[in-house]
N, C-alpha and C positions, 0 to 999 in steps of 0.2 A: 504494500500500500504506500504509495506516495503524495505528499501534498504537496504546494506551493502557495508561500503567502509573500508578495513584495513588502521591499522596505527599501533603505536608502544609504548610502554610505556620501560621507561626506569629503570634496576634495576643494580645500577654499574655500570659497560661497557658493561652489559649483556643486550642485548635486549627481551623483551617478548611482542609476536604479543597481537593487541588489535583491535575487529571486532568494528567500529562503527555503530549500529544499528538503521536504521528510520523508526520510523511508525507513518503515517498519517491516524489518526481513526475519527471516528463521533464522537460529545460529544463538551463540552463545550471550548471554545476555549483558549489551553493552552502550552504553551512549559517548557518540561519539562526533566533535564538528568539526568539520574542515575548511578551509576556504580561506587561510590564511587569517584568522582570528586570533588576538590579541586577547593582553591577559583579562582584560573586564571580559570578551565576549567568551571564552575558553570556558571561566567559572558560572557565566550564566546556566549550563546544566543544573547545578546544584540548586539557582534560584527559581530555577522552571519546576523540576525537580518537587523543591518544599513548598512551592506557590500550588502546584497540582494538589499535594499530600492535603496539604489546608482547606481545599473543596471536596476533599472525600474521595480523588480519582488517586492512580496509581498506575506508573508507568507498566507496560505490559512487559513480560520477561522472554523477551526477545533485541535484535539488534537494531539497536536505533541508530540514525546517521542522519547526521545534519551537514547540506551543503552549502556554503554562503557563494552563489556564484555571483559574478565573474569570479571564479577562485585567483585568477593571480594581481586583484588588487586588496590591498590589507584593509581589512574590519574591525575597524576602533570604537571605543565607547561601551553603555550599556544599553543601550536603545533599541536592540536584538535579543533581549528580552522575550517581550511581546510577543512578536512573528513566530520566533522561534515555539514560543507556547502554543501558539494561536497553530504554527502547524501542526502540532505533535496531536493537538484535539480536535485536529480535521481529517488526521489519518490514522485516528484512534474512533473518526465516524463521532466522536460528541458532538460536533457540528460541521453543520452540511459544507463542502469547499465549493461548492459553488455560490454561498452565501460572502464566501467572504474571499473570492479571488480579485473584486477589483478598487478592493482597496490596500494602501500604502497602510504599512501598519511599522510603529516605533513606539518604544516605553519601557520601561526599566519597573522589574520585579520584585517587590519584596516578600520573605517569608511567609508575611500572611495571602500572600494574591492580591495584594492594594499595589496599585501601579503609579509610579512613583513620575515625577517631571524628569524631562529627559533634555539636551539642548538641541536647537538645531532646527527645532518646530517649523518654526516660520517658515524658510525656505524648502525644505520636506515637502510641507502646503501649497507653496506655489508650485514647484516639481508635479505634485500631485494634482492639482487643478489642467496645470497646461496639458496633461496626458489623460485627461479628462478621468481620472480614479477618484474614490474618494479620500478619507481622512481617518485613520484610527489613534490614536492620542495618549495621554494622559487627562486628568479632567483638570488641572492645574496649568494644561499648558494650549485646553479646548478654546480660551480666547484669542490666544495669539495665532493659533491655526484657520481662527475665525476672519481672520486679515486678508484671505488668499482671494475671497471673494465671495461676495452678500448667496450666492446662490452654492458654493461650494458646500459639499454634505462633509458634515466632521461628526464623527461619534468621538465623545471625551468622556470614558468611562472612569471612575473611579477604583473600582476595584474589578478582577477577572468576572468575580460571578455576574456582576454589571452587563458586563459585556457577553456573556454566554448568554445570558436569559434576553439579552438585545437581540442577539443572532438569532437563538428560539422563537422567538416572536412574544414571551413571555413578561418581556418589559420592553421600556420607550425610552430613550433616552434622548433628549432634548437637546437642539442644537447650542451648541455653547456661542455665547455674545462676548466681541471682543469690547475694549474701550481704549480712548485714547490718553497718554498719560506720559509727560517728557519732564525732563532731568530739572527745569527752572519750575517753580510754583508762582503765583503772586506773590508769597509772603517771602521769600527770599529774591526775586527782582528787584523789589526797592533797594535793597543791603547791596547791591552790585548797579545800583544806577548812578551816572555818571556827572548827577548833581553832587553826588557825596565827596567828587574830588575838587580839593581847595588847588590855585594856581594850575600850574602845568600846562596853561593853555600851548603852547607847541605842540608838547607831546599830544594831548588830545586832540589835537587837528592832525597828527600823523597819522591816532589809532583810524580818525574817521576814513581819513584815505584808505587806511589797512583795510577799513571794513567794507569799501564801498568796491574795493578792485580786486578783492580777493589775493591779497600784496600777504606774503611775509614781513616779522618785524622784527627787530631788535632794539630794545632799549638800554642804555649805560647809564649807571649813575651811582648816587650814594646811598647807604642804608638809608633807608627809613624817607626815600624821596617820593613814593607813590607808585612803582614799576608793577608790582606783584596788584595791585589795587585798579590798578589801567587794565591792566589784561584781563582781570579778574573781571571788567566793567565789557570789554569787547561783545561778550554777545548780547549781551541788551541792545546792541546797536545791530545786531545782524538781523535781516526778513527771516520770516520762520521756513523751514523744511517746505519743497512743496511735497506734492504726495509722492512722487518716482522720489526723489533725494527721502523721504522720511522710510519707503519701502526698505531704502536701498541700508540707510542707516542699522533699521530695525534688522536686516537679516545679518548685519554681522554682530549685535549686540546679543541677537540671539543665539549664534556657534558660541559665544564668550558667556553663555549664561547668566546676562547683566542684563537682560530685558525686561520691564516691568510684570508682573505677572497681568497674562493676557491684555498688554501693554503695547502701545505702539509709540514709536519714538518722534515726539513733535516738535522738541525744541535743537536747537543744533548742539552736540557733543562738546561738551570744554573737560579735559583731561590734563591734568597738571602733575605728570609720575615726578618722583622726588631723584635727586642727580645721583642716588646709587642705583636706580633703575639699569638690570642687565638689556645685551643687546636682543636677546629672545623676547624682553620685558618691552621693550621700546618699538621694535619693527616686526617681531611676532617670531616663532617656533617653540621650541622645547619639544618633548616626546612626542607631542600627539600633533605638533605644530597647532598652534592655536593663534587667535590674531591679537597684534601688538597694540600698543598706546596710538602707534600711527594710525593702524587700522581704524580704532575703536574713537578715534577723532575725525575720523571724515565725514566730511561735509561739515567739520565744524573748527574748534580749533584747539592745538597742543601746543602745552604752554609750560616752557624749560626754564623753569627757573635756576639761577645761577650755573647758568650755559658751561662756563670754564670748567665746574666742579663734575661734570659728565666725564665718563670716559672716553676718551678720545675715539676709538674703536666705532663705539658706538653713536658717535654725535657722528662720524663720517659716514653709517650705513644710512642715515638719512639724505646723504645726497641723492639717490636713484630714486626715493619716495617723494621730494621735493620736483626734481624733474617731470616722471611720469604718473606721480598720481595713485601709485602700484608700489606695495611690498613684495618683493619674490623672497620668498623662504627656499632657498634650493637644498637639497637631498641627497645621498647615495642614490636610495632607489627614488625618488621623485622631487616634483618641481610643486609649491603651491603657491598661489596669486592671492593678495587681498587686494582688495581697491583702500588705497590712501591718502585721498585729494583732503587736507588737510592746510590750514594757515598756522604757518609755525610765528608762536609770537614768545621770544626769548629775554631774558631780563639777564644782568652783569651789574655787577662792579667795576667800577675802573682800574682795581690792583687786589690783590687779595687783602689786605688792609681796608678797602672801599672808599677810600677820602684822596685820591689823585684826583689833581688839580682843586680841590676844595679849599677856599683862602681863609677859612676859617679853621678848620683843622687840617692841614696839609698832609700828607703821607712823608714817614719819615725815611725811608725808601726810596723817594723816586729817582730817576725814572727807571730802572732795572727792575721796580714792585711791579710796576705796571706792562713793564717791556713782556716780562716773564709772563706774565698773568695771562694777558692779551694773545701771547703766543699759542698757548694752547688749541685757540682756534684757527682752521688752517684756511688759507684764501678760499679753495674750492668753496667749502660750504659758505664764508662770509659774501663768497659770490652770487650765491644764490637766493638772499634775503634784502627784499628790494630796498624796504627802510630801515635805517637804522638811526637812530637820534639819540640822544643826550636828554638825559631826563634828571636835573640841577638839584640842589637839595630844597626844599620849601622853606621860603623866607616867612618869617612870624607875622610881618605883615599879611601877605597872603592868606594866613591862617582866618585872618578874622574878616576877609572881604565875601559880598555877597556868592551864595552860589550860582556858578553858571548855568549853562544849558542840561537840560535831562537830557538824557537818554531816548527818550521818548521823540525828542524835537530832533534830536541827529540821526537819527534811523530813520527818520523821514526824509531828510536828502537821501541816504545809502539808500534806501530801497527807491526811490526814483534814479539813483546815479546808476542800480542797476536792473534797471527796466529799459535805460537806454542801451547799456550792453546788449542783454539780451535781444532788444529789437535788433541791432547793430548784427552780432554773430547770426541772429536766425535770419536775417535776408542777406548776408553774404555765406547760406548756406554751412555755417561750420557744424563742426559735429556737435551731439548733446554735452558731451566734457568742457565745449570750448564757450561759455558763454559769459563769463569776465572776463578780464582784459590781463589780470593775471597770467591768463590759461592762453593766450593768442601766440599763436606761432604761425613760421611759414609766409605762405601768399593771404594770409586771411591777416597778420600783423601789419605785412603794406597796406592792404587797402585801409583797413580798421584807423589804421593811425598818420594818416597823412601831415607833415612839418609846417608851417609858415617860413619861410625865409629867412627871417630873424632867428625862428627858434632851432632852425636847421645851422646857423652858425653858429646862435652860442652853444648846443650838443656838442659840436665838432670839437669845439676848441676848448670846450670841460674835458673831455672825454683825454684828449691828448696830455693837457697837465693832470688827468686824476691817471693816468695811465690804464683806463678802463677797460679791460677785457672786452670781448663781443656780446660774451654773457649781459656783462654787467650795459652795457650801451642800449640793449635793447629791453633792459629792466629798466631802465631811466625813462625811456619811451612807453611804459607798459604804467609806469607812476604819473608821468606826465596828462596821459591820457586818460586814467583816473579823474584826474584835480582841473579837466578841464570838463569833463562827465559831471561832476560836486557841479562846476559851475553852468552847466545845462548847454555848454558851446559842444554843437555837435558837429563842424566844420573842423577846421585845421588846429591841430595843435597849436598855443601860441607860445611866446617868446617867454610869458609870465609863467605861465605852466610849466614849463623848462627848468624855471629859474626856482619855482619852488623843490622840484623834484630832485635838483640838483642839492637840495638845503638838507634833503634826507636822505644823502651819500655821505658820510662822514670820511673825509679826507685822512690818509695817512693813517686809519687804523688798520 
């Protein structure tokens, strides 16, 4: 007797179908699965096993064999549970295999036959919807499955018997509702609104551009000047998720097990790992490869505080995630992709002491405190971070002057600054990735960004005394075009545009 129940193994965000195959033969009495399974799926016998025992069944004393095909890709997790149950009592005839062939089925066992959350939901759901199957679950994990689409069937049993007496026709189990639920609430948006920062108005008109061009940033300055507070302020000013960016969000939040329960992700990702974060920590792997800080920030934004104190190592595997948008975890035996489109925004000190150039507390050190400090970071990556500014220590005056603009009132330019992008990339045709000016390359950055004459010689001749890479020339043009977007000119770059874009290149560091 043989059964077949699908399920799903996971590579990246990418799902690839996995048939679990039962057969119950004569011969010595044994269970046994193959298919290149790992140690969580290996001991699943035992939880199928006791999960059976606890409803009163009893494996038959014959040779059982479980095959996870494709056998020669590896089956990680415990999400093979389930199926694996679900086969063994479809070709032990408890329920009918035709009741339950054209559903995807994942879930994790325990002792008593209560079915435990598993990760990965989301994406499983969508897999399962486009191949037109349905959904089998946990009931813990029946909202986020609920996401794949208003008509999609999702059974989210709670425990086996649940779901036996579902199959029977002997109960009903109700389709599970997802809700929608993201990382900022009302009551902590105020505590990060950008009225609560005294002074700093530079820096705050750098963050705006950050937020409006989808720019990298770095800020330098002295303890206790506002850096960690600015960053901390950046997504109050970002437009929220649309729904393809909150999908996209939500399915890696869900391989990470960080998704809200039956939760969808509405607000954009701000992730801030602390600088002994390893490089698996920061850009994704470890045994099972799982996805990094980078990952788990896209579409929103990671935020490295005291950059120098990172390991070198690992601050330079971000270059290739800063270019293309994409972590590659590469392997012996394989290759996995997350998507990474992230705004790195970085805070520093000026010397490991933090008070270079400070004329009120000087560094007693310099310039060798700060030569050394500084060095740590190497051209390549400081090439690749459009703004970087100076962020001063706060004068006492400042302290007590009125507060500025909300939050509220500068999101309002970014989200028009980038309504004009978007029109901009979608009728010069670019792809869906390319629709900041961050993101613009190729023939779509010529047209996109056309000079004024003026501002086309003062480029040249910044470019020549800052000794500007090609990198960095066409990051100045990408800031440029920003701060003329803020200003609603949607004709030529002008000379003024230039000249501020040039002000958040810091010279000689």
């Amino acid at each position: 007797m043989v059964a077949t129940i699908k399920t799903i193994a996971f590579q990246g965000v990418d799902v690839r179908p996995v048939d679990v195959q039962v057969q119950i033969s004569s011969g010595l009495p044994a269970f046994t699965i193959v298919g290149l399974p790992d140690k969580a799926v290996a001991e699943s016998k035992e939880r199928v096993r006791a999960a059976l025992h606890a409803l009163g069944l009893s494996l038959p004393p014959k040779r059982l064999t479980v095959n996870l095909a494709p056998a020669d890709v590896n089956k990680e997790g415990s999400h093979y549970d389930l199926p694996i149950a679900l086969g063994l009592l479809a070709a032990m005839e408890v329920v009918s295999k035709e009741e339950v062939r054209d559903y995807v089925v994942l879930g994790e066992l325990s002792l008593d036959a209560a079915i435990r959350p598993v990760t990965g939901v989301l994406p499983a759901a969508i897999h399962a919807a486009s191949n037109d199957n349905s959904l089998i679950c946990p009931a813990a994990c029946g909202g986020e499955a609920s996401w794949a689409g208003t008509d999609f069937p999702v059974l989210a049993p709670a425990h086996l018997l649940q779901l036996i007496n579902h199959i029977k026709g002997t109960q009903v189990l109700a389709r599970p509702e997802g809700r929608v639920e993201g990382d900022l609430t009302p009551a902590n948006m105020a505590a990060r609104d950008l009225v609560h920062v005294k002074g700093q108005e530079s820096a705050k008109r750098a963050l705006e551009v950050t937020a409006a061009g989808g720019h990298n940033m770095l800020m330098s300055g002295p303890p206790g000047s506002g850096k960690s507070m600015l960053a901390s302020c950046l997504p109050s000013i970002l437009p929220p998720l649309t729904p393809r960016e909150a999908l996209e969000v939500s399915m890696i939040h869900s391989l990470s097990g960080t998704l809200p329960e039956g939760g969808l992700m509405q607000t954009r990702p701000y992730r801030d790992p602390h600088h002994s974060a390893s490089l698996p920590a920061l850009i994704g792997g470890g045994h099972k490869v799982k996805p990094g800080e980078a990952s788990l920030a896209h579409r929103g934004v990671l935020f490295l505080d005291e950059l120098p104190e990172f390991n070198r190592s690992t601050l330079e595997a971000l270059r290739q995630p800063l270019e293309t948008g994409q972590a590659l975890v590469a392997r012996a035996n394989r290759h996995v992709t997350y998507p990474a489109r992230f705004q790195l925004v970085a805070a520093m000190n000026p010397c490991r002491c933090g008070y270079l150039g400070t004329a009120e507390r000087e560094c007693t050190k310099a310039p060798k405190c700060g030569l050394d400090y500084q060095a740590k970071l190497s051209g390549p990556l400081l090439d690749r971070i459009d703004i970087q500014v100076d962020v001063p220590a706060v004068q006492v005056t400042d302290l007590n002057k009125e507060s500025g603009e909300s939050s509220a009132q500068v999101a309002a330019r970014v989200a028009k600054a980038r309504e004009l992008q978007t029109a901009r990339y979608n009728a010069l045709g670019a792809g869906k990735d390319m629709t900041l000016n961050a993101h613009a390359d190729g023939e779509v950055l010529e047209q996109a960004m056309p000079l004024s004459a003026s501002a086309k010689a003062l480029l040249d001749k910044a470019a020549t005394h800052m000794n500007l890479s090609a990198r960095g020339y066409f990051r100045l043009i990408r800031v440029a075009r920003t701060i003329a977007d803020l200003a609603g000119m949607e004709g030529e770059i002008g000379e003024n545009h230039v000249a501020e874009a040039l002000s958040y290149r810091r010279i000689g560091f």
